[in-house]
C-alpha positions in Angstrom: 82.5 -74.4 -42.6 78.2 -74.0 -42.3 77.7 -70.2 -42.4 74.4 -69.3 -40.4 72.6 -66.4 -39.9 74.4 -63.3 -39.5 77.7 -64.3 -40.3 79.8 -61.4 -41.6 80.7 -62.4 -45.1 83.4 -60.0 -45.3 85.2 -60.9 -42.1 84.9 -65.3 -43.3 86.0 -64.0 -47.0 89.6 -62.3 -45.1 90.1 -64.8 -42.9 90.3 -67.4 -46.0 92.6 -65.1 -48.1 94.7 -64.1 -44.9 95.1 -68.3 -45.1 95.6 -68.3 -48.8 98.5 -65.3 -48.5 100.3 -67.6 -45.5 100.2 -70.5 -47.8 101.6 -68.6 -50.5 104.9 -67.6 -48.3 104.9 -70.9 -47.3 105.1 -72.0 -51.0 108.0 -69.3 -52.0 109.5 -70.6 -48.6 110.0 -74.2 -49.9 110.9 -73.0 -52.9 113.7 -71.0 -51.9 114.8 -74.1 -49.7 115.1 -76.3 -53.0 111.9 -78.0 -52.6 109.3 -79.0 -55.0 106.3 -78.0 -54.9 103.5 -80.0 -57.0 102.3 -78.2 -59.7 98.6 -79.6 -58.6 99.2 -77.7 -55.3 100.2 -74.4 -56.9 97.2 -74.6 -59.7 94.9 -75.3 -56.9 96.0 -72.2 -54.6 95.8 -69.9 -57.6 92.1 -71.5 -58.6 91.3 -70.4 -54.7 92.5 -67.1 -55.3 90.4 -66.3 -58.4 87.5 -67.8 -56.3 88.5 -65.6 -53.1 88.1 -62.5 -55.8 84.6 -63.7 -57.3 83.8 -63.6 -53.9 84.9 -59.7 -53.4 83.4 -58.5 -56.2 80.3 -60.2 -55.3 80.1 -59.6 -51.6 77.6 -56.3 -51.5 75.1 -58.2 -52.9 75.0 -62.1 -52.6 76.8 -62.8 -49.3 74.1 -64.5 -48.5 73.1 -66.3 -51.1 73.6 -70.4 -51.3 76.2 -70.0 -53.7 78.3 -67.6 -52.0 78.0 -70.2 -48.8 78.9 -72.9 -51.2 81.9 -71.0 -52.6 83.3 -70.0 -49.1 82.9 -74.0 -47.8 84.1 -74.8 -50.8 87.3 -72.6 -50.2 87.6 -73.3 -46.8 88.0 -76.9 -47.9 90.6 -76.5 -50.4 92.7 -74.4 -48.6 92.8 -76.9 -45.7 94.1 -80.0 -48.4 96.3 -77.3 -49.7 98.0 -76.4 -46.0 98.2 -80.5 -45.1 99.7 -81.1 -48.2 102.4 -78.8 -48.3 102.9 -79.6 -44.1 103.7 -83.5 -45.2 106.1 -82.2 -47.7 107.8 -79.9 -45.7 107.8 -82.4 -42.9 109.2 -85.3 -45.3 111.9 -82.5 -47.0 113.2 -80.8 -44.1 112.1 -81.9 -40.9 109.3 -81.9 -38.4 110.5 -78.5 -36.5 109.8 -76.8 -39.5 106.7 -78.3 -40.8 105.8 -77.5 -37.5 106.6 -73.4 -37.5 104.7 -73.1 -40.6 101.6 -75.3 -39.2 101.9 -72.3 -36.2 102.2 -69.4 -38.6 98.7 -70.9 -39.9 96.7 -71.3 -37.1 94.3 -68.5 -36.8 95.5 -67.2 -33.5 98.6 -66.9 -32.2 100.4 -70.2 -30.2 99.4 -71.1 -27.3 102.2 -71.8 -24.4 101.4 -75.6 -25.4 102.5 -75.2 -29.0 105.9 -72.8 -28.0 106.5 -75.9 -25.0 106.3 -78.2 -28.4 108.7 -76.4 -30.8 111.1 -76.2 -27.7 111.1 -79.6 -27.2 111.9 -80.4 -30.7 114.8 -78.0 -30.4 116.3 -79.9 -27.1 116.2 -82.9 -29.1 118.2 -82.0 -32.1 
């Protein structure tokens, strides 16, 4: 993620802990179905959360600095290994229709009628 001119750190900062909140249900999700969850995932999405809270407290007065812009692309990229990691686990553990649901629940707008014409042919075929 570049961040130009006149990006609104706030809004980039909530859209990467509404993310890091999804992948956090996602994680009590697999757990609750018996699956486990790397320990390397879990440290890693709590390291994002302390950085998603450096960010808050520093917002007022350094969103716009290069290390702010460096933290958020930073985040941006870990939460994106964290979401395909636990995708190809929950693909491997318990199928491709609900790998699937969670990869829609984490798309930043809702499904399209492409992705709902997907899931329904996944469920015609089970």
């Amino acid at each position: 993620m570049v961040l130009g001119s006149g990006y609104d750190g706030r809004e980039v900062l909530s859209k990467i802990e509404d993310r890091w909140k999804t992948l956090a249900d996602f994680i009590v999700d697999l757990k609750k179905k018996n699956v486990n969850v790397p320990s390397k995932i879990v440290t890693a999405l709590t390291c994002c959360k302390s950085l998603i809270n450096h960010c808050k407290y520093h917002i007022n007065n350094r969103s716009e600095s290069i290390e702010f812009q460096r933290i958020i692309t930073q985040l941006t990229r870990d939460v994106l290994d964290i979401e395909s990691s636990l995708i190809i686990i929950a693909a491997d553990r318990l199928g491709e229709k609900y790998a699937l649901e969670w990869s829609m629940k984490l798309e930043e707008k809702p499904p399209g009628i492409k992705e709902r014409i997907e899931v329904d042919a996944i469920d015609q075929s089970e």
